[in-house]
N, C-alpha and C positions, 0 to 999 in steps of 0.2 A: 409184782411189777419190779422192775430195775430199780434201785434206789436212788439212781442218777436223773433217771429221768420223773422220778416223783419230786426230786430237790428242782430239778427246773422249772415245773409245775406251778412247785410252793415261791420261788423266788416269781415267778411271772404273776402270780396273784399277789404278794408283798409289792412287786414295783407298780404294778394298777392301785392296789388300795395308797400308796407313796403319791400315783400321780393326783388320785380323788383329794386325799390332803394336802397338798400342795396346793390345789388347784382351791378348794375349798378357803384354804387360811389367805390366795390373794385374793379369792372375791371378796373375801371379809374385810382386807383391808381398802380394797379399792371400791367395791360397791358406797354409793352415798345415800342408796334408800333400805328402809326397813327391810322390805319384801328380799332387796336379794340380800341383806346378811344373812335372812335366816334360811336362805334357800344354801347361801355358804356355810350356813353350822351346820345344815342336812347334808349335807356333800361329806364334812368332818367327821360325823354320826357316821355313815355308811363305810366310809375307808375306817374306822375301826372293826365294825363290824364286819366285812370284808376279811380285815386281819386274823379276830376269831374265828372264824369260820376257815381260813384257808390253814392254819395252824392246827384248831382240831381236823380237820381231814388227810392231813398229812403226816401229822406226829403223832399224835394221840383219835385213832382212825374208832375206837370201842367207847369215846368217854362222850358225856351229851355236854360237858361242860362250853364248849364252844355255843353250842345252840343257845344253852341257857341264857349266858350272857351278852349275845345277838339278841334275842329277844328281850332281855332288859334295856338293851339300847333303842330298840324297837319300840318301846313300851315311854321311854324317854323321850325320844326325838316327838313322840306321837304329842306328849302333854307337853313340850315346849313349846310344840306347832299350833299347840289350841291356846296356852296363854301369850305367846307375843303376838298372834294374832289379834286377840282382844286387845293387847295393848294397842298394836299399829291402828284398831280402829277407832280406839279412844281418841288418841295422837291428831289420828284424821280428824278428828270431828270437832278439836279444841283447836289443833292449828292451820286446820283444811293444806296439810303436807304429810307426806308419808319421808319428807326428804330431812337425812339425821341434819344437816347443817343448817335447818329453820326452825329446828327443837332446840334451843340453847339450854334450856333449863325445865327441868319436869313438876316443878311446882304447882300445887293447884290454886 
């Protein structure tokens, strides 16, 4: 393939994974419930992941190295999603709110 139109490729997948973090880091700042931070750190999870993967297919097209580390993100996003869960539903059931601005203080 042309090597011009493989860089356009790889810059069109770099500017989607750019927009999923972008778009991820303001939900995280403007979300005020549990549920959608953590759907904005899945969104930050993916635009990286994203990243490896359009990087190994492009540059380095023979190495698994991209995969690997997509699926250790994979494997991460997986166990973050099952423990803030259990937290949000702790949270829920001591402060009957999932909303961060009526958790002032995590004390038991």
């Amino acid at each position: 393939m042309n090597s011009v139109l493989l860089s356009e490729q790889l810059i069109t997948y770099l500017a989607l994974a750019v927009f999923f973090f972008s778009l991820g880091i303001v939900g995280l700042v403007r979300h005020r419930t549990l549920i959608g931070m953590l759907i904005s750190v899945e969104l930050i999870l993916n635009a990286a992941g994203l990243n490896f993967m359009a990087i190994n297919r492009f540059l380095v097209p023979d190495s698994a190295t991209g995969w690997i580390f997509t699926l250790f993100i994979m494997g991460i996003a997986a166990a973050e999603a099952a423990i803030v869960l259990s937290i949000i539903v702790a949270v829920y059931r001591k402060y009957r709110s999932a909303d961060v601005d009526d958790v002032c203080e995590l004390k038991g």
